[in-house]
Short mmCIF file of the C-alpha atoms (twelve columns), coordinates in Angstrom:
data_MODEL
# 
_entry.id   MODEL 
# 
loop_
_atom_site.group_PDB 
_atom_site.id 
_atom_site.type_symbol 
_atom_site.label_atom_id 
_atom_site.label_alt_id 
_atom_site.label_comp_id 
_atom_site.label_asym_id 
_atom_site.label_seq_id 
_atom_site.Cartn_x 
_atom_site.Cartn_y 
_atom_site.Cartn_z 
_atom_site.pdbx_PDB_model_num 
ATOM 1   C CA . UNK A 1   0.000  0.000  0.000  1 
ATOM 2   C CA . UNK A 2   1.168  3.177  -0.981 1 
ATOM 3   C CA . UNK A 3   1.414  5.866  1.653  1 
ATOM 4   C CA . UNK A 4   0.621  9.681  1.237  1 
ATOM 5   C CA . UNK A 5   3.155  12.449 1.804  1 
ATOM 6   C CA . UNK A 6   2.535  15.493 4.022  1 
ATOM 7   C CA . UNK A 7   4.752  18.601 3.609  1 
ATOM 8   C CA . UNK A 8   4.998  19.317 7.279  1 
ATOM 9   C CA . UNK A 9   5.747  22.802 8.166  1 
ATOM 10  C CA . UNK A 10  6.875  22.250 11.797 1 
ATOM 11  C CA . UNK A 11  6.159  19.827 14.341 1 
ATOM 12  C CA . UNK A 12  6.778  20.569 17.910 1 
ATOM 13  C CA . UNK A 13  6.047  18.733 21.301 1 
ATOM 14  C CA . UNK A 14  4.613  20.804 24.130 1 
ATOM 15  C CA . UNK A 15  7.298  21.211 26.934 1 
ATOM 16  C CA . UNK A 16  10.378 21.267 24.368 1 
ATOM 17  C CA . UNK A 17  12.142 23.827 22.562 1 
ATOM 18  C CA . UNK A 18  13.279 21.197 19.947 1 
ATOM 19  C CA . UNK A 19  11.525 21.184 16.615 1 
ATOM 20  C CA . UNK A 20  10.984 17.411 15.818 1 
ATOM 21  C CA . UNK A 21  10.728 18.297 12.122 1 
ATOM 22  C CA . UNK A 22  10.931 21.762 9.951  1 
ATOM 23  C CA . UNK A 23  9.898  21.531 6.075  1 
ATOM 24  C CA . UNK A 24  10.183 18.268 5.423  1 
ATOM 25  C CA . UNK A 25  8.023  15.845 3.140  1 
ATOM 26  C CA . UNK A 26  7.096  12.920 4.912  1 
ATOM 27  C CA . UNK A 27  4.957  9.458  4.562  1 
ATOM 28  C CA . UNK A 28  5.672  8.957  8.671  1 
ATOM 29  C CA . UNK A 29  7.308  10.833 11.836 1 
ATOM 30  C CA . UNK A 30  8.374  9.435  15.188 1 
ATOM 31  C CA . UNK A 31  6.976  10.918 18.167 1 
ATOM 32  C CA . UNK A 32  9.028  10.729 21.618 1 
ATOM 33  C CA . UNK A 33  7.078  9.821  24.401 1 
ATOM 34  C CA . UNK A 34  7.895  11.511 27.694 1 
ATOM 35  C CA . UNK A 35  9.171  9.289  30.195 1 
ATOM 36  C CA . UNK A 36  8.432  11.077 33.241 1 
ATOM 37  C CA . UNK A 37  4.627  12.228 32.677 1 
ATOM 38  C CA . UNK A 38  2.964  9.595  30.733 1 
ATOM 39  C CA . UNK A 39  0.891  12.353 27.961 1 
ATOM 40  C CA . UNK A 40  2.595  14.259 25.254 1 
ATOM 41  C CA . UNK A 41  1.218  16.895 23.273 1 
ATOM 42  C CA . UNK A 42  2.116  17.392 19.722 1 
ATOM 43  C CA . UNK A 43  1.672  20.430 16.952 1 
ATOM 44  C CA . UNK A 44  1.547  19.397 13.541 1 
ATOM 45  C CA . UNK A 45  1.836  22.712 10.891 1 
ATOM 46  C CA . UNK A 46  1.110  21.871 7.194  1 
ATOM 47  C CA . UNK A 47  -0.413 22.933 4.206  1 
ATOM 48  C CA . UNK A 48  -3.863 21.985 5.754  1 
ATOM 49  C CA . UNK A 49  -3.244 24.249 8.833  1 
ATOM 50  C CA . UNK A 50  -2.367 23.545 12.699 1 
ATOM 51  C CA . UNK A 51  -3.375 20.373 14.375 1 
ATOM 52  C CA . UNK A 52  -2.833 18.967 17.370 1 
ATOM 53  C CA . UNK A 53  -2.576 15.796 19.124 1 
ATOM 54  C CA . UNK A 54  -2.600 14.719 22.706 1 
ATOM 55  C CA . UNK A 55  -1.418 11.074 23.551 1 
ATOM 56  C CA . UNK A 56  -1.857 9.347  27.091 1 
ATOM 57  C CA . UNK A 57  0.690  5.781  27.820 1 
ATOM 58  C CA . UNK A 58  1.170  4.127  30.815 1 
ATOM 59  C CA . UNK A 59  4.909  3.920  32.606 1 
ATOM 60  C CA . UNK A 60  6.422  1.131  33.521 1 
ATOM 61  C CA . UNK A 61  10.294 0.051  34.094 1 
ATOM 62  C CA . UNK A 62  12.058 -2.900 34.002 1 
ATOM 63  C CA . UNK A 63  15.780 -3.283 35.125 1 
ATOM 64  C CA . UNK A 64  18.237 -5.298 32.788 1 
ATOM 65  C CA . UNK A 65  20.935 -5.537 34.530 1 
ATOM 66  C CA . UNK A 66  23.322 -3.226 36.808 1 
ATOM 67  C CA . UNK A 67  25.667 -2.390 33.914 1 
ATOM 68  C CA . UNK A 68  23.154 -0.892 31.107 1 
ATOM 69  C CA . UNK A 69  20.515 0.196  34.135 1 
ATOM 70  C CA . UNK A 70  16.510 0.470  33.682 1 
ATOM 71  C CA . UNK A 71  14.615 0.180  30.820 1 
ATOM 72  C CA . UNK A 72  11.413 2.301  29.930 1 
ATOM 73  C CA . UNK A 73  8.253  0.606  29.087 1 
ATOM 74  C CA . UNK A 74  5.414  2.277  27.450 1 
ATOM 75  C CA . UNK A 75  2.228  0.667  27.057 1 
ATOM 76  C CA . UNK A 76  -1.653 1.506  26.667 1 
ATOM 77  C CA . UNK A 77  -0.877 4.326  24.183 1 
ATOM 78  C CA . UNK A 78  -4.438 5.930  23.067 1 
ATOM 79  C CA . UNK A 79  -4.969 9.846  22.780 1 
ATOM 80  C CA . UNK A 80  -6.901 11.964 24.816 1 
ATOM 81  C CA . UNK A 81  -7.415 14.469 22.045 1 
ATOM 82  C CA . UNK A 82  -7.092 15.232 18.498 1 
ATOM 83  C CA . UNK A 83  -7.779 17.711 15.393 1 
ATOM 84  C CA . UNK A 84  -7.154 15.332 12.482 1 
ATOM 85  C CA . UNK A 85  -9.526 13.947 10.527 1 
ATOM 86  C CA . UNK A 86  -9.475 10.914 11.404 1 
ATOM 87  C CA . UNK A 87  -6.926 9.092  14.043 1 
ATOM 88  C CA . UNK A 88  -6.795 5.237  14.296 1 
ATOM 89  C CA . UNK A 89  -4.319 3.968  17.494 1 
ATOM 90  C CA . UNK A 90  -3.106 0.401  15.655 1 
ATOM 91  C CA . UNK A 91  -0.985 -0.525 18.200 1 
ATOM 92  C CA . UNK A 92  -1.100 0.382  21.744 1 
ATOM 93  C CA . UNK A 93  2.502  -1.230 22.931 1 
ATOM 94  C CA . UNK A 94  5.122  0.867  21.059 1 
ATOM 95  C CA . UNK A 95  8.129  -1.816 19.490 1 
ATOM 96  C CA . UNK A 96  10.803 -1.106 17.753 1 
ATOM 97  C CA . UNK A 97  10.551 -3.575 14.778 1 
ATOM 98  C CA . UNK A 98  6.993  -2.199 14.196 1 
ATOM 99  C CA . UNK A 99  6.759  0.922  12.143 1 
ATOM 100 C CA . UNK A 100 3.253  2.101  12.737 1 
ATOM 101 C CA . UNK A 101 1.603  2.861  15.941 1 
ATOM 102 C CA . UNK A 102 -0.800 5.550  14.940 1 
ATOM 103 C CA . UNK A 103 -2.473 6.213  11.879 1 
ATOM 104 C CA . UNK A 104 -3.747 10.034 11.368 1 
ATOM 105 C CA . UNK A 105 -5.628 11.274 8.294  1 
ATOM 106 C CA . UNK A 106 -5.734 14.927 7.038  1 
# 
């Protein structure tokens, strides 16, 4: 399945002064999750305007050994709120090998 591209303005995360992407085409972005508060807020700017997205994840840790130290878990992933579209949450355990948790349309 082919997958649309969005030129994305800006995207931003509430609480950082780090722009996550600036005028870029993309079919996908990663979002960082917060490991301290367990919601994120996100501003998407493209050429269909601002929108914004608000996830909520439960916190867990597990500890892998005393040389590499804890590991963050994130699980239960769903959003509180949302301007898209449309917003489908396909999986709600974030892992690596899988390349799609969320699914917005514009």
């Amino acid at each position: 399945m082919e997958r649309d591209t969005l030129l994305l303005s800006r995207l931003t995360a509430l609480g950082s002064d780090s722009v996550l992407h600036d005028q870029d085409t993309v079919t996908s972005v990663q979002l960082p999750l917060d490991p301290q508060l367990g919601q994120a807020t996100y501003y998407f700017e493209s050429q269909y305007g601002r929108d914004t997205l608000v996830l909520s994840y439960k916190l867990g840790a597990r500890l892998i050994s005393e040389n590499c130290g804890v590991e963050i878990l994130y699980s239960q992933i769903d959003y509180i709120s949302q301007t898209f579209d449309s917003l489908s949450v396909v999986n709600q355990v974030p892992i690596e090998d899988i390349t799609e948790d969320i699914q917005v349309y514009n």
